[in-house]
N, C-alpha and C positions, 0 to 999 in steps of 0.2 A: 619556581617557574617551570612551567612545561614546554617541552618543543611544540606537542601538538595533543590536543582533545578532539576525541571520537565523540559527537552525541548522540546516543542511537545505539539498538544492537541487533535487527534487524540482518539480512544476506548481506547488506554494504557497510553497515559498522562495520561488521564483523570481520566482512574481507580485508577492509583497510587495516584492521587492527591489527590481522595475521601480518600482511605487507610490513606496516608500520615497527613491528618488532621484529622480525627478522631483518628490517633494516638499521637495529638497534638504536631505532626511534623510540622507545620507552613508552610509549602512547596509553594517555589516560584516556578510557574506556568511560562515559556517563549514562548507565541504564536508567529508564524511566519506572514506571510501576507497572508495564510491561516488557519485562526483558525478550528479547529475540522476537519482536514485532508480530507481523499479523500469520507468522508462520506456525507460531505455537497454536495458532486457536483453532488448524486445519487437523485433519487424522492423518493419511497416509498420501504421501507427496510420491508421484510418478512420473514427474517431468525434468526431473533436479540431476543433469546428469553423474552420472558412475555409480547409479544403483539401481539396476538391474530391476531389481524385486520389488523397489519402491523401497521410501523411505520414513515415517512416521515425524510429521514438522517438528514435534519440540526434540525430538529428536536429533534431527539435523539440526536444529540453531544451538542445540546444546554440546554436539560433537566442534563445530565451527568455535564456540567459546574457549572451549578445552584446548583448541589447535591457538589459540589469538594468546591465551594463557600460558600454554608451555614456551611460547618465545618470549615473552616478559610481559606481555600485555596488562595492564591492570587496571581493573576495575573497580567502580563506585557504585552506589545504588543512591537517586535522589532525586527529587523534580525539578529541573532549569527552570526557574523564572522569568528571569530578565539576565539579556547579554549585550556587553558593552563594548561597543566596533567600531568606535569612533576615534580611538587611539591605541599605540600600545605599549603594554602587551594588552591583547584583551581578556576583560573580565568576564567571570560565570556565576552569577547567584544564584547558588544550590539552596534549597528551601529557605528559612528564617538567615542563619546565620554565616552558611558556609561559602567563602569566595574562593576561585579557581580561577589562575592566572597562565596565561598562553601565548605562544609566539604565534603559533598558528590553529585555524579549526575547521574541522569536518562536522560538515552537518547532516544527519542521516536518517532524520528522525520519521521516516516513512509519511505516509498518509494515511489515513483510515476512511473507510467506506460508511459511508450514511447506510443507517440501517431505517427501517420504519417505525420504531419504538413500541412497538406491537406484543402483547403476551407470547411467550414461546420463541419467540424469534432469537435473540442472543444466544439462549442457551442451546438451542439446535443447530447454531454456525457449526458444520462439520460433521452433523447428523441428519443430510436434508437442506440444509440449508446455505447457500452459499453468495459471496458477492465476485467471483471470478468463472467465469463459463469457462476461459479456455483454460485455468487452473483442475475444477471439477467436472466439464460438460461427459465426460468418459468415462465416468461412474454413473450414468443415468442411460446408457445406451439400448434401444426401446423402452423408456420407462415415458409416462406422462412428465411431461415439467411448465410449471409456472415463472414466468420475468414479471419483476414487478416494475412499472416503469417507463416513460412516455419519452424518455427523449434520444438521440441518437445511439447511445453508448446500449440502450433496452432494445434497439431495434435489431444494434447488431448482434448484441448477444444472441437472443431470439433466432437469427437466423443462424448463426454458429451451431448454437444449440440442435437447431434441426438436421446434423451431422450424425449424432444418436441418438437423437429422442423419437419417439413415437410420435410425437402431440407436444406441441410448446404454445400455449395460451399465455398472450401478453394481458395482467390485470392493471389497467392504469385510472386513477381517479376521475381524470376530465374524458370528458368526450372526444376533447379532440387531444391529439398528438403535441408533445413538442420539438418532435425529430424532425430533422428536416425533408422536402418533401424525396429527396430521391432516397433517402434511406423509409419513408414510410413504403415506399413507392414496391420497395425489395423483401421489404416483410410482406405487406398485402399480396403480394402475386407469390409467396412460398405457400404451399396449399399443405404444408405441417402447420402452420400456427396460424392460430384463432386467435379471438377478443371478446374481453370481457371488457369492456370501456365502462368509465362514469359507475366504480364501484371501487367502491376504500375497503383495502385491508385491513381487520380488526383485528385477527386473530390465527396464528399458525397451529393447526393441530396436530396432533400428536400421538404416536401409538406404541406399541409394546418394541417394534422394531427402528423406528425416527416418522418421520414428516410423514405425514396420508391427507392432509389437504388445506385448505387457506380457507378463513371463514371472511368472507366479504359482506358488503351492504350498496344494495344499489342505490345509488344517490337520488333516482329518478322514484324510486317506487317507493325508496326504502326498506323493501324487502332482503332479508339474512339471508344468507346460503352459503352452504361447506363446497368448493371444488375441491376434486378428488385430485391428489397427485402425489406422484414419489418422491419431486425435490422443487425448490422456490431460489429462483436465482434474485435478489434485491439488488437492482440496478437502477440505482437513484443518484449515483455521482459517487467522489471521495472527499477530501475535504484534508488538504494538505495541514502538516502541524509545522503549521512556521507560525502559531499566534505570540511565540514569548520573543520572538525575533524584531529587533529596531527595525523603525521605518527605512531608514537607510542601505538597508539590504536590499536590491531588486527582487520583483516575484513580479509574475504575471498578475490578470486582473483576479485571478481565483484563487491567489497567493501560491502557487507553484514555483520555489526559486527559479530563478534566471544565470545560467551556465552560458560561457563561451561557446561555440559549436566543437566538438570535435574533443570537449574539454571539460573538467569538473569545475574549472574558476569561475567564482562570481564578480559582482560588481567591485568586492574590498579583496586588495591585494593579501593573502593569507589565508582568506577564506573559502573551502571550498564547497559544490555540496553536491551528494552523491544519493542513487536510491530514488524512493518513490517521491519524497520531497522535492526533486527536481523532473520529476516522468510522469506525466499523466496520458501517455502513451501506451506502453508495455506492460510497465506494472507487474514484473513476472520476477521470483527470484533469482531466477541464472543473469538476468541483466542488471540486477539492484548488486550482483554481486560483483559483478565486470563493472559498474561504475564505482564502486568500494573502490575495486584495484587502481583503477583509473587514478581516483583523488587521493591515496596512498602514496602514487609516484608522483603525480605535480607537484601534492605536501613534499614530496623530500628535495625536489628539484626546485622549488623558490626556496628552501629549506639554506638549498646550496647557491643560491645566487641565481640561477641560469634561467626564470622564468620573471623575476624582476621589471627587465627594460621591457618585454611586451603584451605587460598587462594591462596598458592602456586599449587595448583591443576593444571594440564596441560589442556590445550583447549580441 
């Protein structure tokens, strides 16, 4: 029997896990088949405070492990399938055959960003290629940059982006927009970015140094063409990883869990969740890592009794 399961190992596993064992909570640690989330797949982090010089992601999620480790943390490697929160303690079905049983659990399993499933794309996240403007837009400062992407979250980037970039060209399939109108309203009148409307991305290309341009198709003509650019921001949404999660767990309509205000607790008493699986706001490490802490301390405080009588709280 465990006090408490980390699932995730992302800036908020990780933080809770550091928490969780200096509170000599023992806390089982469950990586997926990407350990330390979508931080490993970036190159050099310069927003992550107490490093100066910048930081190198796997880096950072690898130093953060090593901290969660020397206070006792311990870790698993395996794929949650299916989890049972209907009574307890609660169950964990780790692939085929392995069960992990709990008094309490942290859910932290990030979100991931929709990509366009396009040649070159995956493999140039981090060389040109990115789904976080205000993560990367300062690595592009006067450079060309392409957003791919028609709805609000594309507009704003877009316009963020025109902070350093020379030229920000929004490429989006349809003709029309699906942002709404006062965010189309704030791209159109910035006189850095342009439109490439009603042309699908096919292809990222690539050069000796990363990304030199996006090969498109106009829908209307049909005609191919390379725009030229230094970096391609993909702003198509994220798509939170709460699919192995019972129905009974609260999430929003886009499956985002559902937290107390103020709070990591969800709808079941024990359970909390922390990180980008509950953020579709921020999305930033330093905050995935402050709600880590967050649901660290609530875990040890219902842990002790003291958060018990007022969990009846409404979402």
């Amino acid at each position: 029997m465990n006090k408490v399961v980390v699932l995730g190992t992302g800036p908020s596993g990780l933080t809770a896990a550091i928490y969780l064992a200096r509170a000599n909570m023992n806390p089982l640690v469950i990586e997926g088949p990407e350990p330390g989330g979508q931080l490993t797949t970036t190159t050099e982090v310069e927003n992550f405070p107490g490093f100066p010089e910048g930081v190198m992601g796997p880096e950072l999620m690898e130093n953060m492990r090593k901290q969660a480790e020397r206070f006792g943390a311990r870790f698993e490697r395996g794929w949650v399938n299916r989890v049972d929160l209907s009574k307890k303690p609660f169950t964990l079905h780790i692939g085929e055959e392995r069960v992990v049983e709990t008094e309490t659990l942290i859910i932290s399993t990030g979100a991931s960003a929709k990509l366009l499933g396009i040649p070159n794309e995956k493999e140039s996240i981090g060389m040109g290629v990115s789904t976080c403007a205000t993560c990367d837009g300062f690595f592009f400062r006067d450079k060309k940059i392409i957003v791919v992407g028609g709805g609000d979250s594309a507009m704003e980037e877009a316009n963020f982006l025109t902070k350093f970039a020379s030229e920000v060209r929004v490429v989006h399939r349809r003709e029309e927009l699906r942002a709404s109108k006062i965010m189309q309203d704030r791209a159109r009148e910035n006189e850095k970015v342009t439109w490439s409307l009603n042309c699908t991305p096919l292809e990222v290309v690539k050069g000796d140094q990363g990304v030199t341009g996006l090969k498109v198709k106009n829908n209307e003509t049909g005609k191919e063409e390379i725009i030229e650019t230094d970096g391609i921001f993909v702003a198509i949404g994220h798509t939170p990883n709460t699919s192995f999660l019972p129905d009974q767990l609260a999430t929003d309509e886009t499956g985002y869990i559902k937290v107390q205000p103020g709070t990591t607790r969800t709808n079941i008493p024990g359970v909390f969740a922390c990180g980008d699986v509950q953020d579709h706001v921020y999305r930033q490490a330093i905050t995935a890592a402050g709600t880590g802490c967050m649901a660290a301390l609530d875990c040890e405080r219902y842990l002790e009794g003291s958060q018990v009588d007022d969990w009846s709280k409404s979402l």
